[in-house]
C-alpha positions as CSV (number, residue, x, y, z in Angstrom):
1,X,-30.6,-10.9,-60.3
2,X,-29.4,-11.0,-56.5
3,X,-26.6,-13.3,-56.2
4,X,-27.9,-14.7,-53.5
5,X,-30.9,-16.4,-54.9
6,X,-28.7,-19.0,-56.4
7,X,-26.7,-20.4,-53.4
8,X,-29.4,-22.7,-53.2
9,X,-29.1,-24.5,-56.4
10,X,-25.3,-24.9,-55.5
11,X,-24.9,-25.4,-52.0
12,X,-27.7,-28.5,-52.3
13,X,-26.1,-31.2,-54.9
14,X,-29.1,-33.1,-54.9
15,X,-30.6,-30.6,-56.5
16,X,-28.6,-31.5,-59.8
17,X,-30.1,-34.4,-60.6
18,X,-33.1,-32.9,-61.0
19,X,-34.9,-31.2,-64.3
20,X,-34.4,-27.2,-63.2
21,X,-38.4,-27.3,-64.3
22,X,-39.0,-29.3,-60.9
23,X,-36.6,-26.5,-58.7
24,X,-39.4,-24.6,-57.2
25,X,-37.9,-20.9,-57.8
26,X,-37.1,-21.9,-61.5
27,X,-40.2,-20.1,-63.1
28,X,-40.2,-18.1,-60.6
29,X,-36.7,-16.2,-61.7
30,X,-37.2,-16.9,-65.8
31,X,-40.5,-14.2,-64.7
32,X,-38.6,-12.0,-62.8
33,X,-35.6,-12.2,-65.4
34,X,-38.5,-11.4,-68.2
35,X,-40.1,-8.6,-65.9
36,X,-36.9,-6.9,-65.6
37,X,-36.5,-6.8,-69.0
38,X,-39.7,-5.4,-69.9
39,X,-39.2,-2.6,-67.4
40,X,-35.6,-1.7,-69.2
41,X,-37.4,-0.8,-72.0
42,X,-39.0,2.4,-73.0
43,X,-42.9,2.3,-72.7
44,X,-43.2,2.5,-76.4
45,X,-40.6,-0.1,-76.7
46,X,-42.6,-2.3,-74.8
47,X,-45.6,-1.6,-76.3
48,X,-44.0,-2.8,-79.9
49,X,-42.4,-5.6,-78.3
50,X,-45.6,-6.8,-77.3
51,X,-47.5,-6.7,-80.4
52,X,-44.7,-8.1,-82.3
53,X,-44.5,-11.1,-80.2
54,X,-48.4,-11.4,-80.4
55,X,-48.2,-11.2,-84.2
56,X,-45.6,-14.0,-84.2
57,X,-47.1,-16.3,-81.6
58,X,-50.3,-15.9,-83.9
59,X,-48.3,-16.2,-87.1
60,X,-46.5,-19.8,-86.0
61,X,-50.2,-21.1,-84.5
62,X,-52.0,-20.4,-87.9
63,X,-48.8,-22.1,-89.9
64,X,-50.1,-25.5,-87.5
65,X,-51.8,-28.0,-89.6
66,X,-55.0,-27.9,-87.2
67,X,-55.3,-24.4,-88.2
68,X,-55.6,-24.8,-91.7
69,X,-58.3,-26.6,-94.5
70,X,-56.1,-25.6,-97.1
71,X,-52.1,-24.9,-97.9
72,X,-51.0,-21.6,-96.7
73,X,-47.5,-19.9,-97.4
74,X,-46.3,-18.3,-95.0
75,X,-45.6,-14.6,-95.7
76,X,-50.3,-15.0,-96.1
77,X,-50.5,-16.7,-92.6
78,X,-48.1,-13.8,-91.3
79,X,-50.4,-11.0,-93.2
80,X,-53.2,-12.5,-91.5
81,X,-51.8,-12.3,-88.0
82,X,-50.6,-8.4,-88.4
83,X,-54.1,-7.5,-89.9
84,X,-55.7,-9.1,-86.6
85,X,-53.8,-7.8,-84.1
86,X,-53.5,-4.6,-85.4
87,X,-57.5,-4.9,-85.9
88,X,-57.4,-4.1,-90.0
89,X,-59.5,-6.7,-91.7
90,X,-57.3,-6.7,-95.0
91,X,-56.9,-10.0,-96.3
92,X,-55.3,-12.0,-99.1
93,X,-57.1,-15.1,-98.4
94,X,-60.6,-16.2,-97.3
95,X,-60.8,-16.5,-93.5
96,X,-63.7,-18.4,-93.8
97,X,-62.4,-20.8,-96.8
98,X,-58.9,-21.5,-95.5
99,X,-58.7,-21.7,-91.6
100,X,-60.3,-24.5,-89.7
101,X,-62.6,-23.5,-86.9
102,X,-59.3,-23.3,-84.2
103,X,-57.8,-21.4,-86.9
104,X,-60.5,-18.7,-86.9
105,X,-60.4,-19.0,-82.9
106,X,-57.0,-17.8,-83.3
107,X,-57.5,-15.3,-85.3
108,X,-60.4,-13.9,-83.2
109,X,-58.4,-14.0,-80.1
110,X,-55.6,-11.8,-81.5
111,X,-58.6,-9.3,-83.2
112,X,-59.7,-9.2,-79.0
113,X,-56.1,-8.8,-77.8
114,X,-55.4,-5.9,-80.4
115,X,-58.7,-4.1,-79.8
116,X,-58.4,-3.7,-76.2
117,X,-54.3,-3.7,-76.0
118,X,-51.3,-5.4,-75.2
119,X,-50.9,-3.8,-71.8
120,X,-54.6,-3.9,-71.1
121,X,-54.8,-7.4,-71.3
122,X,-51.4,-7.9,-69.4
123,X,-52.7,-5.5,-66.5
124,X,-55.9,-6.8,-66.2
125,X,-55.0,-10.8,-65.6
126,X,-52.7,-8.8,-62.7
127,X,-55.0,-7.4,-61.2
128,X,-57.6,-10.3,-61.4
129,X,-54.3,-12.6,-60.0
130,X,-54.2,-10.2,-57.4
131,X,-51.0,-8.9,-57.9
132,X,-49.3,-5.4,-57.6
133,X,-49.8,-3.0,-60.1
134,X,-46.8,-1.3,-60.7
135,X,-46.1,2.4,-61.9
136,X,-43.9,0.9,-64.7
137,X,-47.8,-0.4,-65.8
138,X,-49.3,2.7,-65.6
139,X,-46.5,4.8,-67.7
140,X,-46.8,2.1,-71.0
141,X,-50.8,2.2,-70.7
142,X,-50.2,6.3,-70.7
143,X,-48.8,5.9,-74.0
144,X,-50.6,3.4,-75.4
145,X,-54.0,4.9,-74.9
146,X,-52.7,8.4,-75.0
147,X,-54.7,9.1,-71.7
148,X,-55.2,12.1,-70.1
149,X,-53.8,13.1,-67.0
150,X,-55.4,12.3,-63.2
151,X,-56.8,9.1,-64.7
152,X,-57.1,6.4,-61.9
153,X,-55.4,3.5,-63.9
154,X,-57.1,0.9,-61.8
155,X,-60.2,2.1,-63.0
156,X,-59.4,2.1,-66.4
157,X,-58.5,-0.9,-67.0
158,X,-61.5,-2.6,-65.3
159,X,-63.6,-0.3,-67.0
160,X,-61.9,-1.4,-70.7
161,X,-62.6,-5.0,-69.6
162,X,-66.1,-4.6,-68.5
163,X,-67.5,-2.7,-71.1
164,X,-65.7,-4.7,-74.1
165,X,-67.1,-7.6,-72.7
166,X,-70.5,-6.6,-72.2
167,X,-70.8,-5.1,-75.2
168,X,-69.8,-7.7,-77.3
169,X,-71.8,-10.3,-75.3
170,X,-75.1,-8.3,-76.4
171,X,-73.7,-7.7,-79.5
172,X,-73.6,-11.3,-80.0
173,X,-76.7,-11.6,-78.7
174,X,-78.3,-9.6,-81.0
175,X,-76.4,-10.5,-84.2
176,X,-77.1,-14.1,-83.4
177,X,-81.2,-13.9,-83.4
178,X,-81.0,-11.8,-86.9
179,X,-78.6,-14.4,-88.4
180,X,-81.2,-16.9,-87.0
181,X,-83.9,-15.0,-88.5
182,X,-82.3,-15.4,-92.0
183,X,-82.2,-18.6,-92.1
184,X,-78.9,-19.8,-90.5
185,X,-78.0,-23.1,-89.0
186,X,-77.9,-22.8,-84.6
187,X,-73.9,-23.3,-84.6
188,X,-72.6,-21.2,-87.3
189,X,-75.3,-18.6,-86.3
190,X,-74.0,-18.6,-83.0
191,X,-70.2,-18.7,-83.8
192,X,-71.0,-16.4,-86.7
193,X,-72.0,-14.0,-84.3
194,X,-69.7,-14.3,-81.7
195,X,-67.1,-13.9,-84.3
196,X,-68.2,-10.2,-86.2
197,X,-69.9,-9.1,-82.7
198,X,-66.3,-8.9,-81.6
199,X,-64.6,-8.0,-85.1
200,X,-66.9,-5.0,-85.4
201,X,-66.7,-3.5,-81.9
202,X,-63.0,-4.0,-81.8
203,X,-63.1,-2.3,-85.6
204,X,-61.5,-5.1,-87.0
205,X,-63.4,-5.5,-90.2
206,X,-62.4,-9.7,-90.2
207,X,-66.0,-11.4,-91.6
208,X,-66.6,-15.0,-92.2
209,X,-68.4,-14.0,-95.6
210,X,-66.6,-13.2,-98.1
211,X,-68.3,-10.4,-99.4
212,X,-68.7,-8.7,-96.0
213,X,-72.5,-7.2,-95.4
214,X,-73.0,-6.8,-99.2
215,X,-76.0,-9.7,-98.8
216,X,-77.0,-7.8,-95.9
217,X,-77.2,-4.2,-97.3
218,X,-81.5,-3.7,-96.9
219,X,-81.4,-5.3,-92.9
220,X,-81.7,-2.1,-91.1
221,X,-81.2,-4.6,-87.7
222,X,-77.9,-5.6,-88.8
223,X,-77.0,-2.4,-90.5
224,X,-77.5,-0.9,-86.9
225,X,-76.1,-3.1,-84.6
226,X,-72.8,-3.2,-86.3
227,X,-72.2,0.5,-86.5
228,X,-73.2,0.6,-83.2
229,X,-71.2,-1.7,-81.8
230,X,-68.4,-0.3,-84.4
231,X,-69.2,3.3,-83.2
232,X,-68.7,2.7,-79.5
233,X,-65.2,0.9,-80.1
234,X,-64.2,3.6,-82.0
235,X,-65.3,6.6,-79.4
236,X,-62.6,4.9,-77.1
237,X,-62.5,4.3,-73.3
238,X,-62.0,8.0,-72.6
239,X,-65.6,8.9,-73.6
240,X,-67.1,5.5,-72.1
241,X,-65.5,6.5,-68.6
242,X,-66.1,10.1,-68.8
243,X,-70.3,9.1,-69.5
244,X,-70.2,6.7,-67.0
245,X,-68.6,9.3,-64.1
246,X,-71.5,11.7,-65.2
247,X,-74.0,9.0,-65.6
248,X,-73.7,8.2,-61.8
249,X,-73.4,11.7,-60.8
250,X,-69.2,11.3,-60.0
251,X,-68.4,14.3,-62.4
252,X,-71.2,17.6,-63.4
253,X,-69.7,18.1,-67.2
254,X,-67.8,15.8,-69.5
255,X,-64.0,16.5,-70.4
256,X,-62.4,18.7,-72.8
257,X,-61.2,14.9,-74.8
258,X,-64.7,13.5,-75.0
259,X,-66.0,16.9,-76.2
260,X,-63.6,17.2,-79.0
261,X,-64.2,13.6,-80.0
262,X,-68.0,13.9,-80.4
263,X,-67.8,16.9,-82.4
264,X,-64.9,15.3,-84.7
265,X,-67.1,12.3,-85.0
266,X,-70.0,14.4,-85.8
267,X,-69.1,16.5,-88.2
268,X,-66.7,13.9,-90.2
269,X,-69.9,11.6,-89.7
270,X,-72.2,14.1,-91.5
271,X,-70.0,15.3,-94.0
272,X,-69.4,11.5,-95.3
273,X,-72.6,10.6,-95.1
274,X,-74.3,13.4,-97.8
275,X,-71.2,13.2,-99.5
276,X,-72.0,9.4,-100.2
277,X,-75.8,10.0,-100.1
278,X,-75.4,13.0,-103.0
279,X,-72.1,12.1,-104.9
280,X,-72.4,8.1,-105.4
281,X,-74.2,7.3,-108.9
282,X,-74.2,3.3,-107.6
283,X,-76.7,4.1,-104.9
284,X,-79.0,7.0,-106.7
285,X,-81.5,4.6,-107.9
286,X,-82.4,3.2,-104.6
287,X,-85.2,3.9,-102.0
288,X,-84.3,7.1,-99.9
289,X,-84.3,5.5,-96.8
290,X,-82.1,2.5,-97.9
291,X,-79.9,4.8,-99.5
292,X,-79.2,7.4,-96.4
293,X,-78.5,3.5,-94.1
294,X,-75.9,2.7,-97.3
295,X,-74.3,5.6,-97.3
296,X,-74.1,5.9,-93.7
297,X,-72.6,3.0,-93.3
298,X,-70.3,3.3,-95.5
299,X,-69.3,6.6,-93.9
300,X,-69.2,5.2,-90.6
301,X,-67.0,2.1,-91.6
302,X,-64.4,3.9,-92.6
303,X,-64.5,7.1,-89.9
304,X,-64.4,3.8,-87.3
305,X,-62.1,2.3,-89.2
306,X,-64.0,-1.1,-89.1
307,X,-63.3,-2.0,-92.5
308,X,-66.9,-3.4,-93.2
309,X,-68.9,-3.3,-96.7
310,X,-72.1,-3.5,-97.7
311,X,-71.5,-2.2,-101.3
312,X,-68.8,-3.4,-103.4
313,X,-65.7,-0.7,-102.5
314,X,-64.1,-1.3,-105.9
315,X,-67.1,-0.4,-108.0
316,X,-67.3,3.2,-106.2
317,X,-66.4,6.2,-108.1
318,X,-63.1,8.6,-107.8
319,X,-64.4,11.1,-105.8
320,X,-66.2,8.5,-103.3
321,X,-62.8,7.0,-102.4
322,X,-61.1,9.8,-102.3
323,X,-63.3,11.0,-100.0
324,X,-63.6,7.3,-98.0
325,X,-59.6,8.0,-98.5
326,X,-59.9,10.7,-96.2
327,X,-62.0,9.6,-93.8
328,X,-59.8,6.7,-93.5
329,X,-57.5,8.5,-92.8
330,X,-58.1,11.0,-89.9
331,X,-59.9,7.7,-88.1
332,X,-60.9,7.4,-85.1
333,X,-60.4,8.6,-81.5
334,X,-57.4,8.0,-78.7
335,X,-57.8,4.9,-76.2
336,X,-60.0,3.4,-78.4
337,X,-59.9,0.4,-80.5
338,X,-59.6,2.1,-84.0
339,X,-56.7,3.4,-85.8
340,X,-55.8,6.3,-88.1
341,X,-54.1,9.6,-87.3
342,X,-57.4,10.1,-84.6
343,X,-59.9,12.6,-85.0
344,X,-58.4,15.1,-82.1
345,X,-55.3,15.6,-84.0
346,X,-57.1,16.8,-86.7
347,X,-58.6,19.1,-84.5
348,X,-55.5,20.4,-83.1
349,X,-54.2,21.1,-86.6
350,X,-56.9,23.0,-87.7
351,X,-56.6,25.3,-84.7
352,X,-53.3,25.7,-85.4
353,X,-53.8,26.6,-88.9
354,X,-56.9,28.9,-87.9
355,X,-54.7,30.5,-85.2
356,X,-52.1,31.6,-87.6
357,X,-54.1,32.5,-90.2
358,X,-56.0,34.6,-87.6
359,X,-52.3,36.2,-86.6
360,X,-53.8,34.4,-82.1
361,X,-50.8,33.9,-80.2
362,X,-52.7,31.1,-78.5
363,X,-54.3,28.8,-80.0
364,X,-57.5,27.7,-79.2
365,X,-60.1,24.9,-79.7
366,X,-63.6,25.1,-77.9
367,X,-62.7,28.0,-76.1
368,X,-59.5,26.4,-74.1
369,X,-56.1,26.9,-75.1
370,X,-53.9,24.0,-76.1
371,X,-50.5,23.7,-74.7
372,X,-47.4,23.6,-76.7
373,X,-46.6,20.2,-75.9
374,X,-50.0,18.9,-77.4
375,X,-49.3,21.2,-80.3
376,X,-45.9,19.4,-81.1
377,X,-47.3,16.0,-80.3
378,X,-50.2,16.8,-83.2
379,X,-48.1,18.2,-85.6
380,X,-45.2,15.5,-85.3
381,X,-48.1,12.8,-85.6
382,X,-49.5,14.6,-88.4
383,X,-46.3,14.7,-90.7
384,X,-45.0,11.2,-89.6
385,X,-48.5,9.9,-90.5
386,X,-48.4,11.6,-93.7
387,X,-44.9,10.8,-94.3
388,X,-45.4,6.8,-93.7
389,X,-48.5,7.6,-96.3
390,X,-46.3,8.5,-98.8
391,X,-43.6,6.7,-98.4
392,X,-45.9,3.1,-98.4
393,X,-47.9,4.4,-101.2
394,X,-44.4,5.1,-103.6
395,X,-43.0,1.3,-102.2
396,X,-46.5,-0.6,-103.9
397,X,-45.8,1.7,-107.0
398,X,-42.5,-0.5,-107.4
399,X,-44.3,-3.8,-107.5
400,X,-47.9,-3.4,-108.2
401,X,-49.3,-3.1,-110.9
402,X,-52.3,-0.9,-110.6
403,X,-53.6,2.5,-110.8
404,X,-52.3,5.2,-108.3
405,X,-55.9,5.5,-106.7
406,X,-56.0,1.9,-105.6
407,X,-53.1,1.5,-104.2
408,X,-53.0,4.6,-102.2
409,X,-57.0,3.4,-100.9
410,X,-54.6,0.3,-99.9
411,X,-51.7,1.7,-97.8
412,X,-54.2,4.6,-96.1
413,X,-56.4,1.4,-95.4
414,X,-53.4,-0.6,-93.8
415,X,-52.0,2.6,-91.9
416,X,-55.3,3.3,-90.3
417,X,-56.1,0.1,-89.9
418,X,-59.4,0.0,-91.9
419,X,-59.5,-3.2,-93.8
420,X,-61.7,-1.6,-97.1
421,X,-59.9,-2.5,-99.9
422,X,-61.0,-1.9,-103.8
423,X,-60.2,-5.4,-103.7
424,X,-56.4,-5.9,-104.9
425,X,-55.0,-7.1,-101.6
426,X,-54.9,-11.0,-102.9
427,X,-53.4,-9.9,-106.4
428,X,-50.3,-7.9,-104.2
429,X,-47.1,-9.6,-104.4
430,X,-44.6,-10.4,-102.2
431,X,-43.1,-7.5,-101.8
432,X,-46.4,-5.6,-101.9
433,X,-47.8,-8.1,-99.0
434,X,-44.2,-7.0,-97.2
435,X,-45.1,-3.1,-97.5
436,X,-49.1,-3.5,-96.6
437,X,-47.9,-6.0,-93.7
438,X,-45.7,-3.0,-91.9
439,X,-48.3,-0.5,-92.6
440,X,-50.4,-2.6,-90.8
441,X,-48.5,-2.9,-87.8
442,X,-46.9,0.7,-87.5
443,X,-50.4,2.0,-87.7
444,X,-51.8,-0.3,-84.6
445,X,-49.0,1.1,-82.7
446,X,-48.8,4.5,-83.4
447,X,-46.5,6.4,-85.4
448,X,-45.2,8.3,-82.6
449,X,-45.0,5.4,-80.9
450,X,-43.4,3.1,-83.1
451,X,-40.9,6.0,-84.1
452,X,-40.0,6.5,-80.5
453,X,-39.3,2.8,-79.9
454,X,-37.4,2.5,-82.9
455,X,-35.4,5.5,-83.5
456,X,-35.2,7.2,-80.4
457,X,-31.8,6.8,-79.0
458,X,-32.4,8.0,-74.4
459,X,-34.9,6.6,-72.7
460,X,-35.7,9.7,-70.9
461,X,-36.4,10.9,-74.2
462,X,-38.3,8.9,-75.1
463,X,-41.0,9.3,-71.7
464,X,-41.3,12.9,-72.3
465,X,-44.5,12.6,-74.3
466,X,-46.2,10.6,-71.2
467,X,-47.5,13.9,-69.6
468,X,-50.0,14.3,-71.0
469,X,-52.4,17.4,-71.1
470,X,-55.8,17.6,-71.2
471,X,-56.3,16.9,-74.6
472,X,-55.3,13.2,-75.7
473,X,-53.6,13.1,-79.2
């Protein structure tokens, strides 16, 4: 702070007798004051500051008595707020039965803030005040999206804004006249469907039913418009900017990121789907075509990571959720609104792998070499993400219990940021709510991330992984 900005409170006593609200400069400096803080941090310290003050802004307003129909500790009303901002959907109490309709609003609103970010939001009301967007912007939105390089920033963030919010507005749109259609009243129709429009393309998995889209599994409409609206979350704002630019003719070919994503998508999309379709005894004695859109969807929700049911997840068999266990957990794409270890550093991995096996000295995915730095990025994400697997999985095992299966389906859920649960999340104790609750939020930041903000020690260190190459990881 300049020194000289406060003569004028001295040198003028009249000043005194006045509330410092009333000085006009007062708010003034407690924003510059907070903005210099911010920009002592590291980018990924900022980005975990953000979400942790989100989660307990949203933690104290659902502890209000306005927010509430019913008495809730806590340690729930905390688990509530980390599941929405970090977009899971895992609850241990019924949204729909135990928040009032502010309460819900409140929950929705941190659902939005996680699934577009903390930096998004923040940039965009600068730019829409007019105000200057500084570099110090640009580096934490390079690590919170994991962007690749030469991206206009400007750009990005309008395009993040634009498309959520058209999306979800049709979204609503649509999910309100099939609600309609089914017989439900105008108002909680229309909130109904302003409420999972959002949840689903943000992949937040948070319904206002309590069984999710069990009661829904035949309507093809709905089946569709919520893995669509689920599928273009999770493809992220890489692969919605890079089809635009070709769309109107500002780029010939689509980038090396948004290639890789589609053919992660793809092929983990496929693979789920006739694993599902083939493997699950629950679903064999249904109509073809009802049975490809269950097993589908099933595949999808938990490739998206947007945590929604239309069968009962606790009645499927072993190899079913160990195979939903795996698709959980390589989730979905960078600088979009799902979770999970993302479906490119999977990629990278397994051209590592093949690279060795094959004795390359480069190693190569779609015919274009990946750099070392990407290489180290994947593999340090990998193992951390694996590690935090683990090591959440052995902490339930202390206090919980229940078989091995379930509660390693619950901590891969929480770490990517799925939501699907076999259904023990209310039955968790307090110590398990603990574990599950920083699962959650670790897994909405990134582990890299959240490991760099926590344990790195320099702050040039820590900015090293903000070049980044050509592929996002």
């Amino acid at each position: 702070m300049d020194p000289q900005e406060e003569e004028p409170e001295e040198q003028n006593p009249v000043q005194h007798h006045h509330h410092p609200e009333h000085h006009p400069n007062y708010w003034h400096r407690i924003r510059r004051r907070y903005t210099r803080f911010l920009m002592h941090l590291s980018p990924q310290q900022n980005i975990f500051y953000g979400f942790f003050i989100y989660t307990a802004l949203g933690c104290l307003l659902l502890c209000l008595p306005f927010s509430r129909t019913v008495a809730v500790g806590l340690l729930d009303n905390l688990f509530i707020a980390t599941s929405a901002i970090s977009t899971t959907g895992l609850t241990t109490i019924s949204v729909a039965d135990s928040y009032t309709f502010l309460g819900q609003l409140i929950i929705l609103l941190l659902i939005q803030a996680g699934g577009i970010g903390y930096m998004t939001l923040t940039s965009f009301i600068l730019l829409a005040g007019k105000e200057k967007f500084m570099h110090w912007h640009e580096k934490v939105l390079n690590v919170e999206f994991s962007l690749p390089k030469d991206l206009e920033m400007r750009d990005f963030v309008k395009s993040v804004v634009v498309f959520t919010g058209v999306t979800e507005l049709i979204g609503t749109g649509v999910i309100f006249l099939f609600f309609r259609q089914e017989g439900m009243a105008l108002w909680p129709a229309l909130w109904s469907a302003v409420f999972h429009s959002i949840s689903a393309f943000c992949t937040a998995g948070f319904s206002l039913m309590n069984t999710g889209f069990e009661g829904y599994v035949n309507h093809i409409g709905l089946n569709i418009t919520i893995s669509l609206l689920s599928i273009f979350g999770a493809l992220g704002f890489i692969v919605v900017l890079d089809l635009w630019n070709r769309a109107k003719g500002s780029t010939n070919k689509l980038t090396f990121t948004t290639k890789v994503i589609f053919l992660v998508y793809v092929l983990m999309q496929t693979l789920g789907t006739l694993l599902i379709f083939f493997a699950e005894p629950s679903i064999a004695n249904e109509p073809i075509g009802q049975r490809l859109m269950t097993a589908f969807f099933q595949s999808m929700t938990a490739i998206t990571t947007v945590g929604f049911n239309t069968v009962p997840i606790g009645a499927l068999t072993v190899p079913i959720l160990l195979g939903i266990t795996f698709m959980m957990y390589v989730g979905a794409s960078p600088s979009g609104t799902g979770g999970g270890m993302k479906g490119t550093t999977l990629a990278a991995i397994a051209s590592l792998m093949y690279s060795r096996i094959r004795g390359l000295r480069r190693v190569m995915l779609l015919g274009k070499a990946l750099t070392i730095d990407r290489l180290y990025v994947a593999t340090s994400s990998f193992i951390f993400y694996t590690a935090l697997i683990f090591l959440g999985t052995f902490l339930l095992s202390f206090s919980e219990q229940i078989p091995l299966l379930q509660i390693l389906f619950e901590a891969v859920s929480a770490i990517g940021t799925v939501g699907l649960s076999t259904g023990i999340t209310g039955s968790l104790t307090a110590w398990g709510k603990g574990v599950i609750i920083a699962l959650m939020f670790i897994g909405r930041l990134g582990v890299i991330t959240f490991g760099l903000a926590v344990l790195a020690r320099k702050k040039s260190a820590i900015e090293q992984l903000e070049q980044n190459e050509d592929l996002a990881v």
